[in-house]
VEXDREN-2710 file (C-alpha; in Angstrom, 1 decimal):
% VEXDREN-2710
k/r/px/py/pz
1/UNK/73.1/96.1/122.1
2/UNK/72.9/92.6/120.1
3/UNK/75.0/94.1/117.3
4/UNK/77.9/95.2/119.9
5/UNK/77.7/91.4/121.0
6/UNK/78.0/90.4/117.7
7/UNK/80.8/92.7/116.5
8/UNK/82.7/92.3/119.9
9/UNK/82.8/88.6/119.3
10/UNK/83.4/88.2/115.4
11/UNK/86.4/90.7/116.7
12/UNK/87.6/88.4/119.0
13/UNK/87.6/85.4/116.9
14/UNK/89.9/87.8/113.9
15/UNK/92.2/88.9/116.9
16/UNK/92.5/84.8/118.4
17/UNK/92.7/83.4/115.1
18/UNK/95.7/86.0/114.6
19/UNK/97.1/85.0/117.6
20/UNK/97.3/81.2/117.0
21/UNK/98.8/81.8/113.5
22/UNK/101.7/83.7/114.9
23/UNK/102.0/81.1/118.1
24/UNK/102.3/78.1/115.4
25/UNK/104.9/80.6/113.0
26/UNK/106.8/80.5/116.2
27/UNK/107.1/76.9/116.5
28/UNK/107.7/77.0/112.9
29/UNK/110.3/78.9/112.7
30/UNK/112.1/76.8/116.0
31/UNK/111.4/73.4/114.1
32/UNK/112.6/73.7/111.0
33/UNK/116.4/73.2/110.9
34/UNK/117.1/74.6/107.0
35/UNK/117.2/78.6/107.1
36/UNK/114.7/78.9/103.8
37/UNK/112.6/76.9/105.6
38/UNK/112.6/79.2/108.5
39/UNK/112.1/82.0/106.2
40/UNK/108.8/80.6/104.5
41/UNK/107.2/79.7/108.1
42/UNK/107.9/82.7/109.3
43/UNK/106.8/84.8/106.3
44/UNK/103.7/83.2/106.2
45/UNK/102.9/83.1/110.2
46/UNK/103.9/87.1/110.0
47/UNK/101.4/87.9/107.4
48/UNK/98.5/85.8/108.2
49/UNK/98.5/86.9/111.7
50/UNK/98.8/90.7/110.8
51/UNK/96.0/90.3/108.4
52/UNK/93.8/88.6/111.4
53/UNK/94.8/91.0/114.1
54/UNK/94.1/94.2/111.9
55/UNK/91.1/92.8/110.9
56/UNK/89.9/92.5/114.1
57/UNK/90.7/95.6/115.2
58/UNK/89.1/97.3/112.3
59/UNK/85.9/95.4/113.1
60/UNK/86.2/96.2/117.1
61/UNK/86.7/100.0/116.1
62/UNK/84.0/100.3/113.6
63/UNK/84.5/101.7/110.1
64/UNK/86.4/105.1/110.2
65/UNK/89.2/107.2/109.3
66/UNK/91.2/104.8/112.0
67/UNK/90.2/101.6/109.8
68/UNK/90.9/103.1/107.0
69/UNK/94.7/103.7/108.3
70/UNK/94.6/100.1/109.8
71/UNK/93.7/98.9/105.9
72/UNK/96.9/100.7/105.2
73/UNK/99.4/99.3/107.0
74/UNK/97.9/95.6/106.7
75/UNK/98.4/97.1/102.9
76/UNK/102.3/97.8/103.6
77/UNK/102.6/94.7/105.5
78/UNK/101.1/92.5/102.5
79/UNK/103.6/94.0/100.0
80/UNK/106.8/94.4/101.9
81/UNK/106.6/90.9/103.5
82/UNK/107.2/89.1/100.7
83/UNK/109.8/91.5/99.3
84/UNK/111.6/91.2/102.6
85/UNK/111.4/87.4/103.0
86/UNK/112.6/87.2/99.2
87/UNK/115.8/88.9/99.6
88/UNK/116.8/87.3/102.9
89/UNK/116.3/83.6/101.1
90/UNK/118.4/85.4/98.0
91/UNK/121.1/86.3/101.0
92/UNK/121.2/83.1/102.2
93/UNK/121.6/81.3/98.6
94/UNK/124.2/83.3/98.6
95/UNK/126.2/83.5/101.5
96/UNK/125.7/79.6/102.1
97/UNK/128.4/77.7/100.4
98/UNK/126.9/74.3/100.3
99/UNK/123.8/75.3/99.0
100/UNK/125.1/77.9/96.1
101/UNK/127.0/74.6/95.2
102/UNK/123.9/72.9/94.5
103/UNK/122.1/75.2/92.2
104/UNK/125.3/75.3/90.3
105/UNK/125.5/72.1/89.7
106/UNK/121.9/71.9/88.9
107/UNK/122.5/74.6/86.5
108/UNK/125.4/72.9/84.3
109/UNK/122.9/69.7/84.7
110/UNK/120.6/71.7/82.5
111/UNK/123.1/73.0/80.2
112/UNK/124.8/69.5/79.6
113/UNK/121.4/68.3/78.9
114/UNK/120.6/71.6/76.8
115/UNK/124.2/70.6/74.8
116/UNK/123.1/66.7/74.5
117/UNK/120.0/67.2/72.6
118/UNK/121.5/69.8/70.5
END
């Protein structure tokens, strides 16, 4: 009876700590004003909070074949996230003008330099 306390509320803490990280991603994501900003607050709310609210339900249901597929998709999650957020900060780079501009310039900085001590 004491263990079902115990797991009940170290499962509750998992699933409210997963809560609260997605609630601050939110304002995160509505505070920032640059887009790669954006992108990096809500990256990192989206995977912290999946990996608290699996966790927590993988502790509420006990270890089985049901945790095992929870593992899994926290799994997925944890590699396609980054992937994901990645290519939509390579989008933007892109499809931004003023900010394509910039790491151009930054680029023939280097070179200029590279030239100079050559």
């Amino acid at each position: 009876m004491v263990w079902e306390w115990i797991r009940f509320i170290v499962a509750a803490v998992f699933l409210v700590t997963g809560l609260v990280f997605e609630v601050l991603a939110v304002f995160g994501v509505n505070r920032f004003k640059k887009a790669l900003n954006r992108i990096h607050a809500a990256a990192m709310g989206d995977t912290l909070a999946i990996l608290f609210v699996f966790l927590g339900l993988i502790i509420m249901r006990g270890f089985s074949l049901d945790s095992l597929k929870l593992f899994l998709v926290i799994l997925f999650f944890w590699l396609a996230s980054p992937v994901s957020g990645h290519m939509i900060g390579r989008l933007e780079v892109l499809t931004n003008r003023h900010l394509g501009e910039l790491l151009i310039i930054r680029e023939d900085k280097e070179k200029e330099a590279e030239d100079e001590t050559v």
